[in-house]
N, C-alpha and C positions, 0 to 999 in steps of 0.2 A: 396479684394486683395490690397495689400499695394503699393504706388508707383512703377512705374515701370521706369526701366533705362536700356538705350542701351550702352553700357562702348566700345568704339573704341580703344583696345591697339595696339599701333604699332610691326610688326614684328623685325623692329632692334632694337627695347628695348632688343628680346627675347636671343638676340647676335646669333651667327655663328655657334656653335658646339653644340651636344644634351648636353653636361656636363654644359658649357655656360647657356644653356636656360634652365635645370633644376633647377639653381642656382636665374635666371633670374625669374621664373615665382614664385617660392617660396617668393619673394621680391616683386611683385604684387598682390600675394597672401593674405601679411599681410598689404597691402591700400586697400582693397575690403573689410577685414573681418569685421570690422566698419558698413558698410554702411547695409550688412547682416543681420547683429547684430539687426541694427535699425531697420531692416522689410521690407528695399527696395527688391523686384524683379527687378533680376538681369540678362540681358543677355550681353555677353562678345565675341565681336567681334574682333578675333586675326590678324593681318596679316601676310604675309607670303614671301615677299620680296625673303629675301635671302635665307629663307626654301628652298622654293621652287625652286629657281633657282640651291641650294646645290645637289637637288633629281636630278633634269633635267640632272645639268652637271655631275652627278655620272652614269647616261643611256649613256650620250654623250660618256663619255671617254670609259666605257667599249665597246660600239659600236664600236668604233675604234680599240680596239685591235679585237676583234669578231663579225665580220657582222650577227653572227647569233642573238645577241643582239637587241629584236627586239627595235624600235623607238618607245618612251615613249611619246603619246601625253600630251600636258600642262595639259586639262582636269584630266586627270589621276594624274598626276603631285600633282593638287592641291589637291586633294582627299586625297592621300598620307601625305601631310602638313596638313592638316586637322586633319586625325588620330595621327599621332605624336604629332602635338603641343594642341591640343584637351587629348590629353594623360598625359602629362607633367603639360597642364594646371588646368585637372582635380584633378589627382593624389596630384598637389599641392594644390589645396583648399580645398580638403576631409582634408589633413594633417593639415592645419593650421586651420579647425573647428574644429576640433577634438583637438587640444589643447588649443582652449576656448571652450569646453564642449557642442560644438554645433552638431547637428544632422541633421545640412542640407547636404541636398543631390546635387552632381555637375554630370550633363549629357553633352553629347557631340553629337552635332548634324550633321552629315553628311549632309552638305547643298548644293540646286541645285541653282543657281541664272540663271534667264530666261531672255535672252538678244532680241535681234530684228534683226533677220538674216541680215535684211537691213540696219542697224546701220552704215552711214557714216564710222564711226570709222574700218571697217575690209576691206573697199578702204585704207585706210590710214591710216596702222600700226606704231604704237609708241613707246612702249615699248620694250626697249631692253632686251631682258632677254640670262642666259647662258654665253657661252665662251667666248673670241676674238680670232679670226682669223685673217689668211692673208688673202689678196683681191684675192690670186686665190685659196683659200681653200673655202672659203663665194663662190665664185663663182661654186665651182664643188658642194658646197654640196646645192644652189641654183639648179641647174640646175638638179643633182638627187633627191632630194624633195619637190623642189617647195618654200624654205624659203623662205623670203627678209631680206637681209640683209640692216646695213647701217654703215658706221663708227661712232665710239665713242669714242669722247674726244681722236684723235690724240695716242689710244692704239690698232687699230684694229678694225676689221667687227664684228658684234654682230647679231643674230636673233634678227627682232623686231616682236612683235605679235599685235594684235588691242587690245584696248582698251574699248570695249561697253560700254553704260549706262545701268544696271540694271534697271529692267523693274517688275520683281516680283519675290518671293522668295519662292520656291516652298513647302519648309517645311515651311512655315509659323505655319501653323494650330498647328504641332505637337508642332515646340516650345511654342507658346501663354498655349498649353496642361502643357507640361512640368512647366511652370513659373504657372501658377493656382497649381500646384500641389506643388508648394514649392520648386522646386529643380533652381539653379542657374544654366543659360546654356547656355554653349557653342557650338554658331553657326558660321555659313555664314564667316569660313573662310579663308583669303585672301577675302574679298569679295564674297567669293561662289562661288563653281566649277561652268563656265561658260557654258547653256544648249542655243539651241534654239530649239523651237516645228517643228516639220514639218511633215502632218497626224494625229494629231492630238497625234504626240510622240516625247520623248525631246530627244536629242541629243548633248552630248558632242561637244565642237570644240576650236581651240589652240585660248586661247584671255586670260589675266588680266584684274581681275575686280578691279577698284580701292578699296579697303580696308574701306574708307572712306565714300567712296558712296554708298556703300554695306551698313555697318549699316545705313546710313540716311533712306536707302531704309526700311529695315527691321522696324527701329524707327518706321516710318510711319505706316507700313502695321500693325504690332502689338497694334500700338496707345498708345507707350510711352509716360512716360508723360517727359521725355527729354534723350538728346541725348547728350553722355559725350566723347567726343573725346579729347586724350591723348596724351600729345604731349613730347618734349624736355624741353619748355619753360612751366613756369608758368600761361606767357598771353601773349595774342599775341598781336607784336608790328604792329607800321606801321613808315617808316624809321629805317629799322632794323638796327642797325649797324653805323648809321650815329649820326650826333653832336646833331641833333632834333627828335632820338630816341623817341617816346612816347607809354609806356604801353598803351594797350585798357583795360576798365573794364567791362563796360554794352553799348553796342551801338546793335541799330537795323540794321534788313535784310539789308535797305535803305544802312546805311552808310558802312554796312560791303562790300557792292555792287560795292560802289561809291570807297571805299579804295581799292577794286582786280581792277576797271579800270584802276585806277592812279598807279595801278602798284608794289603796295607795298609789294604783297605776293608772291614768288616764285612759278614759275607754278611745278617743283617736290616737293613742303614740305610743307607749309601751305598753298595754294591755295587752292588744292583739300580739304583740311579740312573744309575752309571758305566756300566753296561750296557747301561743303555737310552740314554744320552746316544752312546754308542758306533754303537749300532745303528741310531741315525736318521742322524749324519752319513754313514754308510759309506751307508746305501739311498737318503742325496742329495748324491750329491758339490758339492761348494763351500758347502752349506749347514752353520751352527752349531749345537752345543746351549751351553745358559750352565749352569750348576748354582750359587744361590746362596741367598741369603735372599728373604723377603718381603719385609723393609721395603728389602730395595737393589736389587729387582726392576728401577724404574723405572731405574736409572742404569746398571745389567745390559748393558739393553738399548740406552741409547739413549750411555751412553759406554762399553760395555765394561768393567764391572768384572765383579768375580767369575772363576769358572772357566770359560772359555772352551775345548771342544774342537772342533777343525775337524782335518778329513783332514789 
């Protein structure tokens, strides 16, 4: 079995509208086919940001005019983003092997990620997802379902949901199946519809999995031999934006550690990346993650550009 890679694409690459993200995914489509080509085993972890939030507030509003519209858990939510952007994503890379003459096969894997009912993280919701609201509309619909709401950025109340650490990937088996058998596939995404066990059975419940940490997790479990999260930037800086701006190229877990103390990564946008690029080398010694762009994916990988961490 040839190389194997875990590919982290972000959901706001994929843009906002299904015409948007068919347009979107066909242009990821053709930085993948490269790496195909060359014999890498491929699974393609999507996010689902604004998908997902799109589906939500499309249950929201029509709830509003029609109470008989029943309330759309997140769980279900992601499932949904899952089949669509898993549809869009496949559809485009059968297309673009097929006009290099290739024969590989793209699946899409309806994925459970298994969180820990106890997870600090569902005391202490973070994620805002959905509408804004007024403070006494957050509050009525607080008090008939139980939300928490919080203000965001001085536009209104927002649902926050927790946030869990992924813990295990419940289709594991089928994908590692899947990639033995040739086919390039798409899972665990948004991070994998959030489950936890209880009886000894999983169960759905309202949480975001970070996208990021999601594939670190999966990288791990499958035994990738790296982990290629896909970013805005080429490489990632440290003083972003400032006069002593400086690209990173190849630095370890250590300094990548030492650069999120000091502050350098934004906790929404490359923090969680550094984190989870962090956390799959450490759980596979000798193994890389890369953090760079889409369009340098292919040259990422196969000359080593971008941001390269290893132990």
């Amino acid at each position: 079995m040839g190389k194997q890679l875990v590919i982290a694409l972000g959901g706001n690459a994929l843009g906002s509208t299904p015409e948007e993200q068919q347009k979107a995914v066909l242009v990821a489509a053709g930085h993948i086919v490269g790496l195909v080509r060359d014999g890498y085993k491929i699974v393609i972890v999507h996010g689902n940001g604004p998908q997902v939030g799109l589906i939500h507030l499309a249950f929201e509003l029509a709830r509003n005019e029609d109470q008989k519209v029943p309330v759309m858990p997140f769980a279900e939510c992601a499932a949904m983003s899952q089949g669509y952007i898993g549809f869009h994503l496949q559809n485009a890379l059968q297309n673009t092997f097929f006009s290099h003459g290739m024969t590989t096969h793209v699946s899409t894997a309806i994925t459970q990620t298994i969180v820990d009912i106890e997870d600090p993280a569902f005391q202490h919701p973070t994620k805002p997802v959905g509408v804004f609201y007024s403070e006494a509309e957050a509050k009525r619909i607080a008090a008939a379902q139980g939300y928490q709401f919080i203000e965001d950025s001085g536009r209104g109340f927002r649902r926050v949901v927790p946030s869990p650490e992924p813990i295990d990937i419940k289709e594991k088996g089928t994908i590692r199946c899947l990639m033995e058998n040739g086919d390039v596939v798409i899972a665990c995404g948004g991070g994998g519809i959030p489950v936890y066990r209880k009886d000894g059975k999983l169960h759905g419940i309202d949480a975001v999995i970070d996208k990021d940490k999601g594939a670190a997790r999966l990288a791990e479990l499958i035994q990738a031999d790296a982990l290629i999260v896909l970013t805005a930037v080429s490489q990632v800086a440290i003083n972003f934006g400032k006069p002593q701006q400086r690209w990173l190229g190849r630095i370890t877990t250590a300094e990548a550690e030492q650069y999120s103390r000091e502050g350098h990564f934004a906790p929404g946008s490359m923090l969680p990346k550094i984190e989870a690029a962090v956390h799959f080398v450490k759980a596979a010694p000798g193994h890389k993650a890369i953090i760079t762009s889409l369009e340098n994916a292919y040259k990422a990988v196969t000359e080593e550009e971008g941001t390269i961490i290893t132990a």
